[in-house]
N, C-alpha and C positions, 0 to 999 in steps of 0.2 A: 476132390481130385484136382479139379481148376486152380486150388490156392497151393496146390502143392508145385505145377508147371507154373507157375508164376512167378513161388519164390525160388524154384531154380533157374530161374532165366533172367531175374533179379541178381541171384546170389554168382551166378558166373558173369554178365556184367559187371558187377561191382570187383569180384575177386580177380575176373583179366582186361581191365581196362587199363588204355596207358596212362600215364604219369608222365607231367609235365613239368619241364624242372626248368625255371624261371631266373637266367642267366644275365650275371653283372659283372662288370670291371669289379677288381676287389680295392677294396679302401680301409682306412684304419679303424673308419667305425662302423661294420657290420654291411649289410644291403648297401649302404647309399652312394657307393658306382651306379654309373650311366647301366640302363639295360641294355643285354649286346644280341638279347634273343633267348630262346627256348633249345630246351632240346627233349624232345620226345621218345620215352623209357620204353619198349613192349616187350614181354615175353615170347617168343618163338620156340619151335620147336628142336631149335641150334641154338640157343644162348640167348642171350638180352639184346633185344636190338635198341643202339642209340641212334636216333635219327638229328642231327641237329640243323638248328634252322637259325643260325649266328650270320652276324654281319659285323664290320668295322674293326676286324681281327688283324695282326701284324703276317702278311701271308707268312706260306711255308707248313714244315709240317712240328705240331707241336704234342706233348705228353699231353695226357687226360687219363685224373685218377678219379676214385671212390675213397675217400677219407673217410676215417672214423666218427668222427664227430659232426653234426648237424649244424656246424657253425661256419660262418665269413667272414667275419671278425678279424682284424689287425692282420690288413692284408691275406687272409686264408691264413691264416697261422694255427688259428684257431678251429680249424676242422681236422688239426694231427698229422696222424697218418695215415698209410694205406690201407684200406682194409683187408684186415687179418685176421678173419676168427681162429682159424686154428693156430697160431702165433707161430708162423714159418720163419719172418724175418727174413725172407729172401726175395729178392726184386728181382724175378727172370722173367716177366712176359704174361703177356693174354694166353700163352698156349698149352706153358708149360705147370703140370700141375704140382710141382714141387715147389710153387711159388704160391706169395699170398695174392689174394683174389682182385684186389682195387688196381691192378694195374690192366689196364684197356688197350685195344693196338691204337695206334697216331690219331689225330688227329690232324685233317688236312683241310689246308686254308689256299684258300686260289688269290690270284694277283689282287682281285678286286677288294679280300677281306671277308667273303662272305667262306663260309663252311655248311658243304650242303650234306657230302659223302656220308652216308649210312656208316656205322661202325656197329660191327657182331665181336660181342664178348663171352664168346661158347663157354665158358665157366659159373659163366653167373643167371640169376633170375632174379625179376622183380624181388620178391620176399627179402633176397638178400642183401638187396642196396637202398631200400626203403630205410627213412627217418637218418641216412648217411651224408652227405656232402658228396659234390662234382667238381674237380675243379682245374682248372685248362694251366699250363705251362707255358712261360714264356718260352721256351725251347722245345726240343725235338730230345724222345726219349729211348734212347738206346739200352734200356732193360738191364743196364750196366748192376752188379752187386752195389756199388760205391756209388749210388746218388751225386757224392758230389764228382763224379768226372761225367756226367751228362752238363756241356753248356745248355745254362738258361732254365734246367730242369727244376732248380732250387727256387725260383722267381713266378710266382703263382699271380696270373694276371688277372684271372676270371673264375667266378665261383659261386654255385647254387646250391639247393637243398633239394634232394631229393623229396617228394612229399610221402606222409603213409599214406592210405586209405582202406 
């Protein structure tokens, strides 16, 4: 009975612990941007909470997706696009569910560069952005259909890996 409370208390542990998603300038050849910080994943009982703990950012308020691919590669080019499992192909928002899942609300950066603000993605949970890519926008993302009428949205300046576990 003891080994049975054990590996439940093991196995919820492992299964809701957060994930720390270990945050670079992007560059042409993968990781090797400056580190700019973490941002820490958790499941709630309202969506994925991203907690980020970034410094040395251009202030203002900027996009931040879930890309499909696990890659940082040639400037983030290489982690695609949003993620879309069910293949909507529409960029509306964190809130609305007729859109696909990888778009997040703002991203907000204070005068100093640092980004502290919590950000809740009530659509999402750990499971579904695990082994995905993170990655920050040199601009501000108005949820626009047409990506390219967002200034600076198209210009991916930072970007991590989601871990599994």
């Amino acid at each position: 009975m003891k080994w049975i409370a054990c590996f439940i208390f093991l196995f919820a542990n492992v299964c809701f612990a957060s994930r720390i998603i270990p945050m670079r300038w992007v560059s042409c050849n993968g990781h090797q941007g400056q580190v700019i910080g973490k941002v820490i994943a958790d499941d709630t009982m309202y969506g994925l909470l991203l907690t980020p703990h970034l410094y040395g950012l251009p202030s203002g308020i900027h996009g931040i997706h879930v890309h499909v691919m696990p890659s940082c590669s040639n400037y983030a080019r290489a982690a695609g696009g949003h993620l879309d499992p069910v293949h909507t192909g529409l960029h509306r928002g964190p809130y609305n569910g007729g859109g696909h899942l990888g778009d997040l609300p703002v991203l907000i950066v204070d005068k100093s560069g640092r980004a502290t603000l919590p950000i809740l993605a009530p659509r999402l949970k750990l499971s579904l952005v695990e082994g995905h890519s993170l990655v920050i926008n040199g601009g501000s993302d108005n949820y626009a259909e047409n990506v390219g009428k967002q200034p600076g949205s198209n210009v991916r300046i930072a970007c991590g890996l989601i871990p599994w576990y």
